[in-house]
OpenMM code with the backbone's topology and positions (N, CA, C; nanometers):
from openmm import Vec3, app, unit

residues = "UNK UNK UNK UNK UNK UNK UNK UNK UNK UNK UNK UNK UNK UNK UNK UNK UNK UNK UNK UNK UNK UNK UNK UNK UNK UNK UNK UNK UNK UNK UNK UNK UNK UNK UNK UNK UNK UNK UNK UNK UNK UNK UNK UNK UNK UNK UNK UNK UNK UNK UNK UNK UNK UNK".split()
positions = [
    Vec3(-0.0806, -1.9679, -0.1745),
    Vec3(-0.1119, -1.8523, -0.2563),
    Vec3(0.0164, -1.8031, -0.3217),
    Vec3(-0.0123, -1.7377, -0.4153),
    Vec3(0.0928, -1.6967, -0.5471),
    Vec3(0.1456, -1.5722, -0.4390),
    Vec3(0.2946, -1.5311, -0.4327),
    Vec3(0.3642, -1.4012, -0.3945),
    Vec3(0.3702, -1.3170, -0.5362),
    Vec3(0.3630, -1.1550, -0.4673),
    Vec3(0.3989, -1.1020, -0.5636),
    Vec3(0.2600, -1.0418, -0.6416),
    Vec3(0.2104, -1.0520, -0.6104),
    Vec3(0.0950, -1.0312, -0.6996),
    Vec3(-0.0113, -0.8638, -0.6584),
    Vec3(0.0472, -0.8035, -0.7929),
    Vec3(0.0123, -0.6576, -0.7738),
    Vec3(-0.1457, -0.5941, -0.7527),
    Vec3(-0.1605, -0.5156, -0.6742),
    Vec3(-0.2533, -0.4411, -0.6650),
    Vec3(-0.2630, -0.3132, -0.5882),
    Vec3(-0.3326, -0.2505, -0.6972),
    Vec3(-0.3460, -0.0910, -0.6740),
    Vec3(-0.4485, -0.0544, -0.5493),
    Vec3(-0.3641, 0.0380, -0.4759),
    Vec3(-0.4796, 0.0900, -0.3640),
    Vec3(-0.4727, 0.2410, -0.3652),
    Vec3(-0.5612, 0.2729, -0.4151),
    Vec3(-0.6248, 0.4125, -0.4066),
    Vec3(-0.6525, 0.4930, -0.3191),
    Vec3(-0.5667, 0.6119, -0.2466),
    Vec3(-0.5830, 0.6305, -0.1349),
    Vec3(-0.5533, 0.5609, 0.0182),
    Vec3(-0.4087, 0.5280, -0.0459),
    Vec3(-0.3687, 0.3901, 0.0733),
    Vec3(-0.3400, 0.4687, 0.2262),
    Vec3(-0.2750, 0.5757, 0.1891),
    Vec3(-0.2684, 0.6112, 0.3309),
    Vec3(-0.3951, 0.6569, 0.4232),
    Vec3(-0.5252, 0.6570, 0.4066),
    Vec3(-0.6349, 0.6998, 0.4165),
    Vec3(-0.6953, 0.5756, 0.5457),
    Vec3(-0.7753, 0.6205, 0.6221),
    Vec3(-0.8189, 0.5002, 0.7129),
    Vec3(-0.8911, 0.3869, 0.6347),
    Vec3(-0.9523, 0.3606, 0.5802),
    Vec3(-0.9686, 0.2218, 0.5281),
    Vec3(-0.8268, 0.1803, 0.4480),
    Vec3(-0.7850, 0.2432, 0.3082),
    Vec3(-0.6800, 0.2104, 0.2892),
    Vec3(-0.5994, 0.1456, 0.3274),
    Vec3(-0.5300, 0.1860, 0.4431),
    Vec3(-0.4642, 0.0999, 0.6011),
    Vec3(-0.4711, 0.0036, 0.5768),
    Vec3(-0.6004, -0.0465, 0.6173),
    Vec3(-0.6658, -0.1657, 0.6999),
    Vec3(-0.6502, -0.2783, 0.5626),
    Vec3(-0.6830, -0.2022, 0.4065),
    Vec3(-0.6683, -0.2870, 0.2660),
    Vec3(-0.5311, -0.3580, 0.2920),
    Vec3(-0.4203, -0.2046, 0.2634),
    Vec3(-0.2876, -0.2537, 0.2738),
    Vec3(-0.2717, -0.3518, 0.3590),
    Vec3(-0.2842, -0.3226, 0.4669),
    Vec3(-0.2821, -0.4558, 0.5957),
    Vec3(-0.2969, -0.5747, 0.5356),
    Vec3(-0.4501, -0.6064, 0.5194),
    Vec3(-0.4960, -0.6789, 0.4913),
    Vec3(-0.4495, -0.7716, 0.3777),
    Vec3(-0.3985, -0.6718, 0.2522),
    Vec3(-0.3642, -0.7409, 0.0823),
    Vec3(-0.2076, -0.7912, 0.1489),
    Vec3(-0.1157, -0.7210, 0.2374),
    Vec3(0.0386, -0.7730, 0.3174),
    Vec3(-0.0011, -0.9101, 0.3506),
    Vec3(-0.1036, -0.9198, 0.4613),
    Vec3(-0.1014, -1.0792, 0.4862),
    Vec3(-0.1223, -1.1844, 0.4093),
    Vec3(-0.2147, -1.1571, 0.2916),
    Vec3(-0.2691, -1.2539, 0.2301),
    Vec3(-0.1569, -1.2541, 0.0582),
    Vec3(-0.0117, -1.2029, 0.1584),
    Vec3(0.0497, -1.2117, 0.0548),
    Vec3(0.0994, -1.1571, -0.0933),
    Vec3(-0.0236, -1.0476, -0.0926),
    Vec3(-0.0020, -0.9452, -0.2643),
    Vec3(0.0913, -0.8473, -0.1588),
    Vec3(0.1361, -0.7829, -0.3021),
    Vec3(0.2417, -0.6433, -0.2957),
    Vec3(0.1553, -0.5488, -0.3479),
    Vec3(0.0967, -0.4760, -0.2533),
    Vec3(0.0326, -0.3869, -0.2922),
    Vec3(0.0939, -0.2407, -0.3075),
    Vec3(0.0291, -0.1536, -0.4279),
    Vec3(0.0778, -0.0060, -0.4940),
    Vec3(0.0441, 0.0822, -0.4186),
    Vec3(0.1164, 0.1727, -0.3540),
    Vec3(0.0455, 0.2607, -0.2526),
    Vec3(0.0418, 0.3727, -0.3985),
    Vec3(-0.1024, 0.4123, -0.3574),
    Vec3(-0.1377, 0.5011, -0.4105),
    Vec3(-0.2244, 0.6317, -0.3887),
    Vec3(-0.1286, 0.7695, -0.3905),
    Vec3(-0.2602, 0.8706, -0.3449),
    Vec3(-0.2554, 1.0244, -0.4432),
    Vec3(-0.3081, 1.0851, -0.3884),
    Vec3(-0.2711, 1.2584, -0.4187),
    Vec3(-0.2215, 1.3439, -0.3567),
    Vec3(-0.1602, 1.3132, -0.1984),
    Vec3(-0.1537, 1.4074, -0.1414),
    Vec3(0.0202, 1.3397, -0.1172),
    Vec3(0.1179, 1.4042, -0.1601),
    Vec3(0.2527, 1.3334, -0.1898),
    Vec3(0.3281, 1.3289, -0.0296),
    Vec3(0.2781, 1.3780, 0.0513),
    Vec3(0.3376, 1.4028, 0.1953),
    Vec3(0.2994, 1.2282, 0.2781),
    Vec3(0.1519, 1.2703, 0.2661),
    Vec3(0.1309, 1.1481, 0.3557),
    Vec3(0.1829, 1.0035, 0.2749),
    Vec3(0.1556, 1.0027, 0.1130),
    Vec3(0.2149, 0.8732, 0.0793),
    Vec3(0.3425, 0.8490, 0.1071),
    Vec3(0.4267, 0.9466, 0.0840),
    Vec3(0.5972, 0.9344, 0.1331),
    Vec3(0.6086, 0.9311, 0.2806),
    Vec3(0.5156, 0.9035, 0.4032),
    Vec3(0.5451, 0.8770, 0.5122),
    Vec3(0.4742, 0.7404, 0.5208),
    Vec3(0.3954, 0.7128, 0.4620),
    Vec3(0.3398, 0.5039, 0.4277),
    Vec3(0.4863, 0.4776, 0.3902),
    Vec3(0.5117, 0.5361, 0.2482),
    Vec3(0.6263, 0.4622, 0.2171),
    Vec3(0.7539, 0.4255, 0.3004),
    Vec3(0.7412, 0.5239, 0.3679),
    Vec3(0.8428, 0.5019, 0.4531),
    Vec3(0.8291, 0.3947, 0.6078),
    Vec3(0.6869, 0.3982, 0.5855),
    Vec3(0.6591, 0.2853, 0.7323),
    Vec3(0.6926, 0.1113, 0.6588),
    Vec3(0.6277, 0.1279, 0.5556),
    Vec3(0.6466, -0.0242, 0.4797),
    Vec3(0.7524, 0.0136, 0.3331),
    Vec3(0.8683, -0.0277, 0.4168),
    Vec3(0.9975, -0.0232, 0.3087),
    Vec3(0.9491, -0.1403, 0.2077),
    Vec3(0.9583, -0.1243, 0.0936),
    Vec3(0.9799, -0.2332, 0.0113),
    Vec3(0.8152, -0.1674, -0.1013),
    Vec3(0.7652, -0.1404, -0.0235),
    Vec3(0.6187, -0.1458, -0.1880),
    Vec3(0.6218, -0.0488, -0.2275),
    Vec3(0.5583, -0.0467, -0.3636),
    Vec3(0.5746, 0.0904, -0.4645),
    Vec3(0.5022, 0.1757, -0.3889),
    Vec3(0.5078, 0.2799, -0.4668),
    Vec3(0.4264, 0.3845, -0.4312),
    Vec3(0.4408, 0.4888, -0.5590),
    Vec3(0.3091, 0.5532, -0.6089),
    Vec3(0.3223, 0.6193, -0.6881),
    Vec3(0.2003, 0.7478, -0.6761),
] * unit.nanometer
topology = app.Topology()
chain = topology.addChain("A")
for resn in residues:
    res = topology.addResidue(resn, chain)
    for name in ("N", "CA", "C"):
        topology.addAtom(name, app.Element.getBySymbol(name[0]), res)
């Protein structure tokens, strides 16, 4: 499988979210953390150094 390969998750820090992120990490994509609530995304971001977050 191709590395690198972007995708948006909506509500990543959220309980399914999680389990996406998890999930899109193994199978190799770099997934966009993405939410509304700027606290909890800046503590994802901070568990998985390296993916965006916006």
């Amino acid at each position: 499988m191709t590395t690198n390969l972007n995708v948006a998750v909506f509500g990543a820090y959220g309980h399914t979210g999680r389990f996406v992120v998890a999930e899109l990490l193994e199978r190799g994509y770099a997934p966009v953390l993405i939410g509304r609530d700027p606290a909890k995304l800046s503590a994802l971001s901070s568990a998985l150094p390296g993916l965006e977050s916006r």
